[in-house]
Every structure is written in C-alpha cells, then in structure tokens.
C-alpha positions in Angstrom: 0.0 0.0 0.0 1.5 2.9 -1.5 0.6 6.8 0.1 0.7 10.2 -1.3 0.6 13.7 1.1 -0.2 16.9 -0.6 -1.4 20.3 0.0 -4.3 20.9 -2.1 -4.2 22.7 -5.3 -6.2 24.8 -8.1 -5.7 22.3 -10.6 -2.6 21.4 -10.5 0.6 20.6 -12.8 0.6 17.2 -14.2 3.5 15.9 -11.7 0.7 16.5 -9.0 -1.3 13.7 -10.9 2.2 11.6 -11.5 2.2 11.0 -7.7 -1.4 9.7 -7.4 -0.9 7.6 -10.5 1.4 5.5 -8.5 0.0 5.8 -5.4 -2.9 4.0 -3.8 -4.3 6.6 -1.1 -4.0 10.0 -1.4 -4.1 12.4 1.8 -4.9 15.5 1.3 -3.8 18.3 4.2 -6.7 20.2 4.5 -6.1 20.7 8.0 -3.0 22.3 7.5 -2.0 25.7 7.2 -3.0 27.6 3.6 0.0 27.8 1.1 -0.2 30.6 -1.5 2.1 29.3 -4.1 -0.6 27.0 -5.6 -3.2 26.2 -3.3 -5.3 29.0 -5.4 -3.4 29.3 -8.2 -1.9 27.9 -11.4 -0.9 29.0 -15.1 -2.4 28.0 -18.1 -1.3 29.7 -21.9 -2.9 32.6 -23.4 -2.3 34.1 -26.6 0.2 36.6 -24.7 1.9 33.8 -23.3 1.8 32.3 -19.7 -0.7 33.4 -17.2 -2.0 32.8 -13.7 -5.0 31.9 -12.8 -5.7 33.4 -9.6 -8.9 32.3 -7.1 -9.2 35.2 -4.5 -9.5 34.5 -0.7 -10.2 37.0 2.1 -6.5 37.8 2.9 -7.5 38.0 7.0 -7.8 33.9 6.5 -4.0 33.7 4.8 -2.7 31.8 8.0 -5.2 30.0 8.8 -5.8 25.8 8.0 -6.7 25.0 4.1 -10.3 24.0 5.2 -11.0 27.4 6.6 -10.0 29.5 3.6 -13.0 31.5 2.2 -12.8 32.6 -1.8 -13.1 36.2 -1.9 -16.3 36.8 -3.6 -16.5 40.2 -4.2 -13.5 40.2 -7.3 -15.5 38.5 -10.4 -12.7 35.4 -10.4 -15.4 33.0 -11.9 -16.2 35.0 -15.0 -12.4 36.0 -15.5 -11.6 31.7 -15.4 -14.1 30.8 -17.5 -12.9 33.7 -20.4 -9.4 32.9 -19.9 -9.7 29.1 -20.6 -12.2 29.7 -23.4 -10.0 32.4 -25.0 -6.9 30.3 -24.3 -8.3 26.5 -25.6 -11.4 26.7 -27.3 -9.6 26.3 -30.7 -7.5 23.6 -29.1 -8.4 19.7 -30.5 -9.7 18.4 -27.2 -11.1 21.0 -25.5 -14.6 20.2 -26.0 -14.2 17.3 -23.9 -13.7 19.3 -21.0 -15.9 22.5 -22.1 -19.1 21.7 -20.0 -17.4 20.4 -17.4 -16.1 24.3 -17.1 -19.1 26.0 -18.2 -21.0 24.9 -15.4 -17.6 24.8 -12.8 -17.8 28.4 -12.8 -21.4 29.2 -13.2 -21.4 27.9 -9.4 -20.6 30.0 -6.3 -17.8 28.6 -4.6 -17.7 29.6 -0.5 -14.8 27.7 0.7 -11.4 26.9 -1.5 -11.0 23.7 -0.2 -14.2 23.0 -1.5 -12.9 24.1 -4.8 -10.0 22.7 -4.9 -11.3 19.3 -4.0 -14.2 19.2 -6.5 -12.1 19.8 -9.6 -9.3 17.5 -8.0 -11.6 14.7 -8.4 -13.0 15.5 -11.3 -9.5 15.4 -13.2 -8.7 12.2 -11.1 -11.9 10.7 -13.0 -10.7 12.3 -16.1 -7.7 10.3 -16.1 -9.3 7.4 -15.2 -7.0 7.2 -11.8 -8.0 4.7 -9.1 -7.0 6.6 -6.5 -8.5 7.1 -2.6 -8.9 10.4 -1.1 -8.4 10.7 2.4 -8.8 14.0 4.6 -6.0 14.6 6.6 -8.7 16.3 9.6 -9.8 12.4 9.4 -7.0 10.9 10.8 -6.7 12.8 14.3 -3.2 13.7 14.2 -1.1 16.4 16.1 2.3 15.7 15.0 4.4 17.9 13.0 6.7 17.5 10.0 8.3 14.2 9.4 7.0 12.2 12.2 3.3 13.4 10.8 3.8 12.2 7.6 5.2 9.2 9.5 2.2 9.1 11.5 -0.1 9.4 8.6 1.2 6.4 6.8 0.9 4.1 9.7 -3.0 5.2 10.5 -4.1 4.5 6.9 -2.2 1.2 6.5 0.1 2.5 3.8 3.9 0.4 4.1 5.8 3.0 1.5 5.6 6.9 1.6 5.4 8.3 -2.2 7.5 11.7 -1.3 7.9 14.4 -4.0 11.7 14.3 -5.5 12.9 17.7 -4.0 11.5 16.4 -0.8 14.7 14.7 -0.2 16.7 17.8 1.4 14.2 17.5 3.8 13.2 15.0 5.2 13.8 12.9 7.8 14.5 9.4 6.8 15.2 7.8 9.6 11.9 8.3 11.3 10.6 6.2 8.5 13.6 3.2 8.7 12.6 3.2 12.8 9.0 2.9 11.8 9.9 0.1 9.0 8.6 2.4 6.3 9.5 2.9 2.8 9.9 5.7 1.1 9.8 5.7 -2.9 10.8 9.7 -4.2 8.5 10.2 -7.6 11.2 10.3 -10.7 8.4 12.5 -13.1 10.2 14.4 -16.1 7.8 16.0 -17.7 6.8 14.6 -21.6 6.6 17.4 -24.4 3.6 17.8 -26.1 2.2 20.1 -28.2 0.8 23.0 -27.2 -2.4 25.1 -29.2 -0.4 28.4 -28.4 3.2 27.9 -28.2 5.5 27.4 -30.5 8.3 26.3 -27.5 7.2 24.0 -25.2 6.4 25.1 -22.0 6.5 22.7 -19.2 5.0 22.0 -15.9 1.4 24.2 -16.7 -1.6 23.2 -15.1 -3.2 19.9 -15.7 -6.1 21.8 -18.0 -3.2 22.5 -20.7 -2.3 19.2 -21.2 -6.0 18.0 -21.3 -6.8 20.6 -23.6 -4.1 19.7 -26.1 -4.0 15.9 -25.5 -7.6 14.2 -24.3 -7.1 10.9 -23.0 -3.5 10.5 -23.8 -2.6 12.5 -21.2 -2.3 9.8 -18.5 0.1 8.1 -21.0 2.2 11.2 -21.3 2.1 11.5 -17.3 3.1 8.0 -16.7 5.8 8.4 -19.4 4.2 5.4 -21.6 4.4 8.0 -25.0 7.5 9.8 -26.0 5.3 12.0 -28.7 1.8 12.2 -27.9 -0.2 10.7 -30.9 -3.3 12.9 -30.9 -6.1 10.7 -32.4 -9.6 12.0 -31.6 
C-alpha cells in the first residue's frame, strides 16, 4: 500500500497527478496551514503567453488551515476563469471534452477553497481514469508535525511506503521512517513534451487543463511516461 501527502491545489501541474498515478491513497492536508504558491493558483497559456490563474481568498484567513480558507467573492474570479480558458483552448483539438465540465464549474458559487480545490481534483482524477483514494487529513486525528506526521499518517491509513515528491529529499527525515519500517519511494516525473495550441516552445509544468486541452485521453500516458510523442487521435 502505496501513500501520497499533498497540499491541495487549483488544478494542478501534471507531476501532481504523477504522484497519485502510482499511489494508492491519497491524503490530502486540508487541515493544514494555507500555502499561496498553488493552493489557489496555477498558469495555463494565453495568446500573450503564460498566465496565472488566480482564485481570491479573504486575505485575513492567509494563515489560517486549508479547510477554513474563504474565496473572496467580491472580485469576479469566476467569469475571469471561464474567459481565460475559453480564449486560451477553445480552438484547441480536445477542449470540448472538458468544455461543460467548465461551463457549469464556474457558473457555481464557490464559498470555501477547499471545496474548490477538492471538487475539480476529483474531477480530473476521474478524467484520467485514476483509481486513486482520497483521504482527509482532519480524518486521521493527528497532532504531530513535519516528518513524524507524515510518518504518523502512513501508519494510521495502513500505507507500508511513503510516495515523497523528489525535491522532498533535502528535507526529510528518513530515519523516522527506517525506525518505523517504512519505505519511502521519491517520484522520478520528467515532464513529456507535447504540443501545445499556443506555443510554439514548449512550456513545461502548466496546469493539468493544458495538457488535457491539447491531448484528451492521452494524457495519462504522457504523465506516466508510456508516449515519448503524444499521438493525438480523436
């Protein structure tokens, strides 16, 4: 039993989905403290080039766990999404795929950016056709901290091998998982090329929606690295 840990994120880069794709639980820190690099935020490409797409929250909740985050409702972020994806992949080959999905996405009011993050987060899992669990982290009645609560959360949901991110290993502390008898197996993803509606040079590690956009349901082949060249059948 293989485990992934992750903040959550506004659909995130397609090394995000690497993890899961070899993973067999996935825990998901929403009772951990809010992380602005990605937790409401990613970049897609536009016509002009890279852009973020940004999901407001009310700044007075910045430190305050992922689960208590509100969206900050009062800045039109839903209609600026929605114009930025269509503008960005409507002219793309597999965009209609997706197109309703995101439609009606962001005709709903979000309160809560967990909520967000978590609804779309499965919704790409099912795109990709990942068979995946998702477990809250508030679940699992922990109080530990760094290592030793990733170490903690491996041994409450059964898991024998810890799926860490490869940058992870400057980090962390190994030998509270050898003392534990846990393994630890760091993700080797190098992202696959692919081309790309509005770029003439590749540009890598975008959010998950480029790649979907541009490759339909070859893109859990390009994540797992099973194509070298996607082959872009319809």
């Amino acid at each position: 039993m293989k485990v992934a840990i992750h903040q959550p994120q506004y659909f995130p880069y397609p090394g995000f989905f690497h993890k899961l794709s070899i993973s067999d639980i996935f825990v998901i820190m929403d009772d951990v403290q809010y992380d602005k690099r990605f937790t409401n935020r990613n970049s897609i490409i536009s016509p002009g080039g890279p852009l973020w797409l940004t999901v407001p929250i009310n700044k007075k909740q910045k430190f305050e766990p992922n689960n208590l985050v509100e969206i900050n409702n009062d800045m039109p972020w839903r209609e600026l999404h929605w114009k930025r994806i269509q503008l960005s992949y409507n002219n793309s080959k597999f965009f209609n795929l997706y197109k309703d999905y995101f439609k009606e996405l962001y005709e709903r009011r979000w309160t809560m950016l967990f909520d967000l993050d978590l609804e779309t987060l499965r919704q790409v899992i099912s795109w990709l056709g990942l068979r995946v669990e998702i477990v809250r982290e508030s679940s699992l009645g922990l109080e530990s901290q760094s290592t030793q609560r990733l170490v903690d959360v491996c041994k409450t949901v059964g898991a024998e091998t810890y799926v860490a991110g490869g940058g992870s290993k400057n980090y962390l502390e190994e030998r509270k998982f050898e003392t534990s008898k846990l393994k630890i197996e760091y993700q080797n993803y190098v992202p696959v090329t692919y081309p790309q509606h509005l770029s003439k040079n590749f540009v890598p590690n975008l959010s998950i929606i480029d790649l979907l956009a541009n490759t339909g349901k070859e893109a859990i082949s390009l994540i797992r690295g099973e194509l070298s060249t996607p082959l872009l059948s319809s």
